[in-house]
Backbone as numpy.savetxt, mean C-alpha at the origin, in Angstrom:
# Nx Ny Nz CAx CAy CAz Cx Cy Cz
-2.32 -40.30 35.99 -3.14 -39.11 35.99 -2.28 -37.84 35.99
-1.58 -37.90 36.55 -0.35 -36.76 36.66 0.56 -36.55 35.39
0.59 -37.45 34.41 1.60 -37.51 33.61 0.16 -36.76 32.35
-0.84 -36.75 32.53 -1.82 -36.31 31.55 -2.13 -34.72 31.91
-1.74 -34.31 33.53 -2.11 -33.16 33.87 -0.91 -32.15 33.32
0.68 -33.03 33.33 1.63 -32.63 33.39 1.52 -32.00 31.38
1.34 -32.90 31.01 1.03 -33.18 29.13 -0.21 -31.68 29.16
-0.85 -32.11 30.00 -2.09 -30.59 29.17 -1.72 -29.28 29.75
-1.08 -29.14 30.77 0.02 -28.03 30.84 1.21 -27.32 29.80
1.43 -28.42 29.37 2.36 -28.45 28.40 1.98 -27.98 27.11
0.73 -28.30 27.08 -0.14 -27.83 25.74 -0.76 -26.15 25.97
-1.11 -26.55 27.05 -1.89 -24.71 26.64 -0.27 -23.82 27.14
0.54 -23.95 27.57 1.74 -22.86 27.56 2.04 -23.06 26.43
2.03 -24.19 25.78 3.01 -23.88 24.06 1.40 -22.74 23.22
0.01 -23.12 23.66 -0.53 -22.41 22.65 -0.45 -20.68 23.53
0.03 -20.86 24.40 -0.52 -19.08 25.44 0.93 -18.78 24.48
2.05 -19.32 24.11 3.31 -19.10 23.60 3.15 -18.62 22.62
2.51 -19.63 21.49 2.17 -19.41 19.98 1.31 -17.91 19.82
0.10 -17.41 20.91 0.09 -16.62 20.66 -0.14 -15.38 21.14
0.89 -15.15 21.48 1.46 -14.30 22.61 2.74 -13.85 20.95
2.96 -14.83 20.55 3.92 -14.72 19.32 3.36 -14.08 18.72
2.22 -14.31 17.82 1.27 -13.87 16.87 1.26 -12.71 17.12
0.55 -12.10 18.46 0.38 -10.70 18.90 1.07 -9.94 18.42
2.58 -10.17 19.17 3.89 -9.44 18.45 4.35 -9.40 17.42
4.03 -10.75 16.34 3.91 -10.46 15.08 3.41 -9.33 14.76
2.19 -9.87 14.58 0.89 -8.77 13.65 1.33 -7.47 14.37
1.95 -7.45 15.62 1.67 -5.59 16.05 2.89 -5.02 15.70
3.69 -5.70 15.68 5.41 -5.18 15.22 5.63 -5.11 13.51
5.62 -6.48 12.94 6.21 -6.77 12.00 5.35 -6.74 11.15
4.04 -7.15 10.62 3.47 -7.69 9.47 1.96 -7.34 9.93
1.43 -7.12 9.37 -0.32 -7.26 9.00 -1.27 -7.12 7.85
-2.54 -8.16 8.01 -2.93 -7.87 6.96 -3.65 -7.03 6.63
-4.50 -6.65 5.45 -4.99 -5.85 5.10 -6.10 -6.16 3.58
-7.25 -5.92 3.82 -7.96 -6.15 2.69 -8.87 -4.77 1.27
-8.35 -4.81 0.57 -8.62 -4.00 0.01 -10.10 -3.65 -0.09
-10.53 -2.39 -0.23 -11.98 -1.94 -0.17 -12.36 -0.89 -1.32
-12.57 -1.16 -2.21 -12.89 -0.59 -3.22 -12.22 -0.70 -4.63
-12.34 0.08 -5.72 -11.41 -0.02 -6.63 -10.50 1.05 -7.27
-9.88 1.72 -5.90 -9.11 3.06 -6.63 -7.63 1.89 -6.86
-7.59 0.84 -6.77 -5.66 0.38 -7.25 -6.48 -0.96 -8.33
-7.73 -0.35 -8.99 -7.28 -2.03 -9.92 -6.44 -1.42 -11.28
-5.91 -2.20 -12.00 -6.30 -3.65 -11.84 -5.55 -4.57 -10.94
-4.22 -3.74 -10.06 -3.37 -4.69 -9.64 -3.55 -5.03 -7.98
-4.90 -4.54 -7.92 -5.47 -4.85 -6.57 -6.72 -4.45 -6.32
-7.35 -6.06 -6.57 -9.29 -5.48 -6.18 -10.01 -5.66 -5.11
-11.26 -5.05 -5.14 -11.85 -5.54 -4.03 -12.07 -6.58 -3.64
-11.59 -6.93 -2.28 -12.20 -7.80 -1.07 -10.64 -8.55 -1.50
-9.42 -8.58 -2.47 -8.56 -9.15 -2.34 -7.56 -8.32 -0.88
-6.71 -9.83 -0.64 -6.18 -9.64 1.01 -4.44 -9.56 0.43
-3.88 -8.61 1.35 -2.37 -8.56 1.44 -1.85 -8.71 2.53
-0.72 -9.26 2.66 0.23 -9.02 3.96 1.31 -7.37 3.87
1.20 -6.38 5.17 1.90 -5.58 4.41 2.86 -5.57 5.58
4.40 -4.86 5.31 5.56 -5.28 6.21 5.56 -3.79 6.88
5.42 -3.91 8.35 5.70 -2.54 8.96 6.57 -2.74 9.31
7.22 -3.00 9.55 9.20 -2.69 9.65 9.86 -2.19 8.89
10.09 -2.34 7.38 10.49 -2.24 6.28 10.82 -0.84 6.28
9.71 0.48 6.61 9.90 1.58 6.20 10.96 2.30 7.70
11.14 1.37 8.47 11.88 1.39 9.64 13.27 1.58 9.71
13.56 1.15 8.57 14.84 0.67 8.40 15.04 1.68 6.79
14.32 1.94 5.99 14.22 2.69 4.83 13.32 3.70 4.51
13.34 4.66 3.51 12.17 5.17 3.15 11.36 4.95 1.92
10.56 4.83 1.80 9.14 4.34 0.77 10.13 4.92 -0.49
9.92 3.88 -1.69 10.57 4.53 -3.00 9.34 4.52 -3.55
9.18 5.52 -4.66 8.59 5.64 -5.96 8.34 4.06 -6.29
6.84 3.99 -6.71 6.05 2.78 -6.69 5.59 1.72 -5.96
6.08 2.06 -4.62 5.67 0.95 -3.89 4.54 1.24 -3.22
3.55 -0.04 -3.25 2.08 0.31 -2.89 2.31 0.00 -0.92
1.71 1.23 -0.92 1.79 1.10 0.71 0.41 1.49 1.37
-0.01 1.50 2.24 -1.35 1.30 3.42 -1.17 2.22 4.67
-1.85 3.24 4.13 -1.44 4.67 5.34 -2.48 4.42 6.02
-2.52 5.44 7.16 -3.82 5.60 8.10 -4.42 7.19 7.05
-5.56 6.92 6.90 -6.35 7.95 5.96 -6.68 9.12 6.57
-7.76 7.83 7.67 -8.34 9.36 9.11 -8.23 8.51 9.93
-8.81 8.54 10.86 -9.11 7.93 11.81 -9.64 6.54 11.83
-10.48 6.55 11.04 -11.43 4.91 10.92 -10.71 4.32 9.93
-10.50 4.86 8.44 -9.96 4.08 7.07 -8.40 3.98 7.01
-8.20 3.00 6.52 -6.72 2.69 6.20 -6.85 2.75 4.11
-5.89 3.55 3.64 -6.31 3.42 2.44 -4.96 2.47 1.60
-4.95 1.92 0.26 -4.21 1.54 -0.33 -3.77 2.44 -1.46
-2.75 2.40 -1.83 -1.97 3.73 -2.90 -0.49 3.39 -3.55
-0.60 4.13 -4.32 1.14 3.98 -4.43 1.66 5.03 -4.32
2.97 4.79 -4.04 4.00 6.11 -4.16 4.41 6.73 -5.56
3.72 7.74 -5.78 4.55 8.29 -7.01 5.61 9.96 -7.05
5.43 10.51 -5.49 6.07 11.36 -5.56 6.73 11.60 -4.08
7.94 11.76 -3.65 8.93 11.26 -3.05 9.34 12.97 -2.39
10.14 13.56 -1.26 10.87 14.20 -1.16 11.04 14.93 -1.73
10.81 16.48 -1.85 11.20 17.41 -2.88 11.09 17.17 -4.30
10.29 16.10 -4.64 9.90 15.84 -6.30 8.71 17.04 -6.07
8.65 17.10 -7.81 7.29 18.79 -8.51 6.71 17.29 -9.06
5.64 17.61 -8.92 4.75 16.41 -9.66 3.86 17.28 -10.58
3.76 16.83 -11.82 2.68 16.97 -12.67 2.39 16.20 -13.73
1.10 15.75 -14.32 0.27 14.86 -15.11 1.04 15.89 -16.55
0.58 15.56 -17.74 0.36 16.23 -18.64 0.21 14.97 -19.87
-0.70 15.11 -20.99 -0.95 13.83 -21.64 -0.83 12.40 -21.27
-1.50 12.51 -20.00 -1.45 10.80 -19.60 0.08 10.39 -19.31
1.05 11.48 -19.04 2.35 10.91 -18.79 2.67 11.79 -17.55
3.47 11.05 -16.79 3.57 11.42 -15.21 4.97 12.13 -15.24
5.17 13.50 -14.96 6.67 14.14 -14.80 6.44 14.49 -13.54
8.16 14.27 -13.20 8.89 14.24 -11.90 9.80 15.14 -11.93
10.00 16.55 -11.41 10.93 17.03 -11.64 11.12 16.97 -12.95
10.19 17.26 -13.76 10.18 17.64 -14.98 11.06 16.79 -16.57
10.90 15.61 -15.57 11.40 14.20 -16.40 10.37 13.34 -16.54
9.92 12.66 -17.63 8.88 11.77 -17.94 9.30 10.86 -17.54
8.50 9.87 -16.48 8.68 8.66 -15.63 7.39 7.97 -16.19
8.12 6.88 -16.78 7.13 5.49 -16.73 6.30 4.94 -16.07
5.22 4.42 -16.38 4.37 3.52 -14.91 3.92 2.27 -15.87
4.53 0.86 -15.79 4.40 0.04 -16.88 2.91 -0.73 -15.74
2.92 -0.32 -14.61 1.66 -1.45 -13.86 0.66 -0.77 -14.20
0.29 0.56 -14.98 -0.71 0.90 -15.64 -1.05 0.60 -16.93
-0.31 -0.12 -17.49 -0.07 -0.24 -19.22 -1.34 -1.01 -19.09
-1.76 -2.54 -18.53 -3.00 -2.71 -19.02 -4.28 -2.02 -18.82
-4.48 -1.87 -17.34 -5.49 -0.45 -17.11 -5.44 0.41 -18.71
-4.62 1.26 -18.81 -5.04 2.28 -19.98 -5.54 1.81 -20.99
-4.92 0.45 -21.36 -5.48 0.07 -22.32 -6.88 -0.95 -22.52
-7.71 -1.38 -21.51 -8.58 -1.09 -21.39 -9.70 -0.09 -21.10
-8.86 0.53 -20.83 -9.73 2.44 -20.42 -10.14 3.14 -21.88
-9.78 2.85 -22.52 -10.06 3.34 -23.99 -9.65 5.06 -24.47
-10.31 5.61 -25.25 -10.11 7.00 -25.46 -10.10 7.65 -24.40
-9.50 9.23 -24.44 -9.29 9.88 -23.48 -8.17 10.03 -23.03
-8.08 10.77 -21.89 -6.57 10.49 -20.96 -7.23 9.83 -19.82
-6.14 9.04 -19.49 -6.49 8.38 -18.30 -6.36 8.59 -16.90
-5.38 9.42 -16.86 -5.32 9.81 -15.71 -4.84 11.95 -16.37
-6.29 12.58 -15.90 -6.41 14.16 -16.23 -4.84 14.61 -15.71
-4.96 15.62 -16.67 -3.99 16.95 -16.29 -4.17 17.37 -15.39
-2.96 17.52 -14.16 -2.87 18.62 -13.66 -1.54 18.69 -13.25
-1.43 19.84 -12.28 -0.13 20.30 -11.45 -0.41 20.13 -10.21
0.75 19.34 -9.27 0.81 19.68 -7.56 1.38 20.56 -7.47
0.71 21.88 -6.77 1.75 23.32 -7.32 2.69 23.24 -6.34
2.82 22.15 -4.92 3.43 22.55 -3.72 4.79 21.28 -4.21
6.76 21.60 -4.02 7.12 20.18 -3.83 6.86 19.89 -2.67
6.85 18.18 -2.69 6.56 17.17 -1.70 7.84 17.26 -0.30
6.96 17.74 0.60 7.63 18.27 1.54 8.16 17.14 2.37
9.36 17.23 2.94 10.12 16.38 3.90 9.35 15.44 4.77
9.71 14.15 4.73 8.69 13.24 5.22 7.54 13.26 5.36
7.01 13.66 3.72 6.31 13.00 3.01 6.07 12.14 1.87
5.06 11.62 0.99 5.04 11.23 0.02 3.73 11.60 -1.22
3.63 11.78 -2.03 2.19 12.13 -2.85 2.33 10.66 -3.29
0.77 10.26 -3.08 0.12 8.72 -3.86 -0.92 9.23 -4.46
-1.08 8.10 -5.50 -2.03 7.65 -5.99 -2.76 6.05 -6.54
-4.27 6.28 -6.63 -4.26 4.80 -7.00 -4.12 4.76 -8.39
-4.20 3.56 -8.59 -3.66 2.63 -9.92 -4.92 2.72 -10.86
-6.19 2.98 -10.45 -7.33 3.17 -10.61 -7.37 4.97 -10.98
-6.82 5.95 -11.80 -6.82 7.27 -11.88 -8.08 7.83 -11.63
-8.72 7.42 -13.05 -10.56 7.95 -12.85 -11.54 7.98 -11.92
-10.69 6.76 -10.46 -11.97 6.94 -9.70 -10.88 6.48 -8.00
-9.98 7.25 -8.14 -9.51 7.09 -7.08 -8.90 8.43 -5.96
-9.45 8.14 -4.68 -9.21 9.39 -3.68 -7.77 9.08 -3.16
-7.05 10.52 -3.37 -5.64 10.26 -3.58 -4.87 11.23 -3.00
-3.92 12.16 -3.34 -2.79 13.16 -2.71 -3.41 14.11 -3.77
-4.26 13.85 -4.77 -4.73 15.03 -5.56 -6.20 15.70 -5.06
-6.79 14.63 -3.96 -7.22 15.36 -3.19 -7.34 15.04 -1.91
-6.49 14.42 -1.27 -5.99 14.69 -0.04 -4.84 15.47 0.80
-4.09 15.38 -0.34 -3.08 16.20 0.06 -1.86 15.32 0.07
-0.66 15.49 0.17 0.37 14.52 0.66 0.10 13.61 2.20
0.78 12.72 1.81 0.86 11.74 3.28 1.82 11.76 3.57
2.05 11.95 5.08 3.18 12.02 5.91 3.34 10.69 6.35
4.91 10.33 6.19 5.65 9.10 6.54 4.90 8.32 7.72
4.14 9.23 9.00 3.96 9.14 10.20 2.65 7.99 9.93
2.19 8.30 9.15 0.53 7.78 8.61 0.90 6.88 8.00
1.70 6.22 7.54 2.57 4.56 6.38 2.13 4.00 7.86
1.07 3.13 7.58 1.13 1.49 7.97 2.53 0.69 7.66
3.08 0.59 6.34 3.86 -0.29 5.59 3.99 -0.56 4.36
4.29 -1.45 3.53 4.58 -1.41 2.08 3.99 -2.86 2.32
2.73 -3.19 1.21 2.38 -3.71 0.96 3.24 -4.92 -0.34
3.36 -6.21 0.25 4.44 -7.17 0.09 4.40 -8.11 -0.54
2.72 -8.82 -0.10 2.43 -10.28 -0.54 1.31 -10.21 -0.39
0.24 -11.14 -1.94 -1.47 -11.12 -1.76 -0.99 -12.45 -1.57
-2.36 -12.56 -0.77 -2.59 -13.68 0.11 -3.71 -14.23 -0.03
-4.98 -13.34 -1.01 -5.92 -14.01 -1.10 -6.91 -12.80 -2.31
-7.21 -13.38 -3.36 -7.79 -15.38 -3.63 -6.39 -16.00 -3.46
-6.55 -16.96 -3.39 -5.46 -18.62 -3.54 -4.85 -18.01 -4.87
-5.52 -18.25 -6.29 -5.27 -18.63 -7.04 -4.20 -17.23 -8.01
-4.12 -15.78 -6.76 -3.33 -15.14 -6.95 -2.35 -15.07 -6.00
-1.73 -15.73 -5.22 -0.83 -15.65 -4.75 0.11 -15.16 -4.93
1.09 -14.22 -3.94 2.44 -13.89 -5.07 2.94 -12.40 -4.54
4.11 -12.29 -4.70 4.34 -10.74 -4.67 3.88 -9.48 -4.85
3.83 -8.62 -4.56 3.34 -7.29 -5.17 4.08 -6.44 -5.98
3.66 -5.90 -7.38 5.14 -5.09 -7.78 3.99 -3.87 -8.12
């Protein structure tokens, strides 16, 4: 009887262990996150799930393109990418994105546009302010219908959840994020 009391002791400290682990996982290192709406398709839709790494920006700062998960307000966490960095001038002009007044590529939009058909896809304009010191200007991947740094304003480093890393769900997309 003792050797069964001794055994189920043994069991709930390894699970109070396991997650007591978890905790510190998810609150330190990693969490997930499920997308809610469609300002980043096509390369992230609704109700699909990511793991995103909060450490990462700990150790670095967010580069140009990486989709990351700020705190919005208070209640929403939003999904975005980075397209304007530290003292970059951002402005649209014919569907092409200048940086400091250099035309920068965005190839994870190439199919988006080209299902988007005529038009520009993502409107003209100017951020008349540069992107001030620990911050970043995002946007989604979704131009036409996504709430962004064109009208929110820049996001401060302070508000990065993390850089979104790995989808995790459906199954049948598994895989990195680029």
């Amino acid at each position: 009887m003792e050797t069964n009391q001794n055994e189920w002791l043994e069991w709930i400290k390894a699970i109070v262990i396991a997650l007591m682990l978890a905790l510190i996982i998810r609150t330190f290192f990693f969490t997930s996150y499920e997308v809610q709406g469609e300002s980043m398709m096509p390369n992230a839709h609704d109700g699909e799930r990511f793991i995103v790494n909060k450490v990462g920006y700990g150790f670095s700062k967010p580069e140009r393109f990486d989709m990351i998960v700020f705190n919005a307000t208070n209640e929403d966490d939003y999904i975005k990418r980075v397209i304007g960095l530290p003292g970059d001038l951002i402005r649209y002009e014919n569907d092409i994105l200048y940086v400091n007044d250099e035309p920068i590529e965005e190839p994870f939009l190439d199919q988006r546009k080209a299902e988007y058909g005529e038009g520009l896809y993502t409107n003209d304009f100017v951020c008349s302010d540069v992107v001030p010191e620990n911050h970043v200007f995002v946007l989604g991947d979704n131009r036409p219908n996504s709430l962004d740094s064109r009208r929110i304003g820049f996001v401060s480093e302070e508000q990065i959840v993390g850089k979104v890393d790995l989808r995790f769900w459906p199954l049948k997309e598994v895989g990195p994020v680029h």
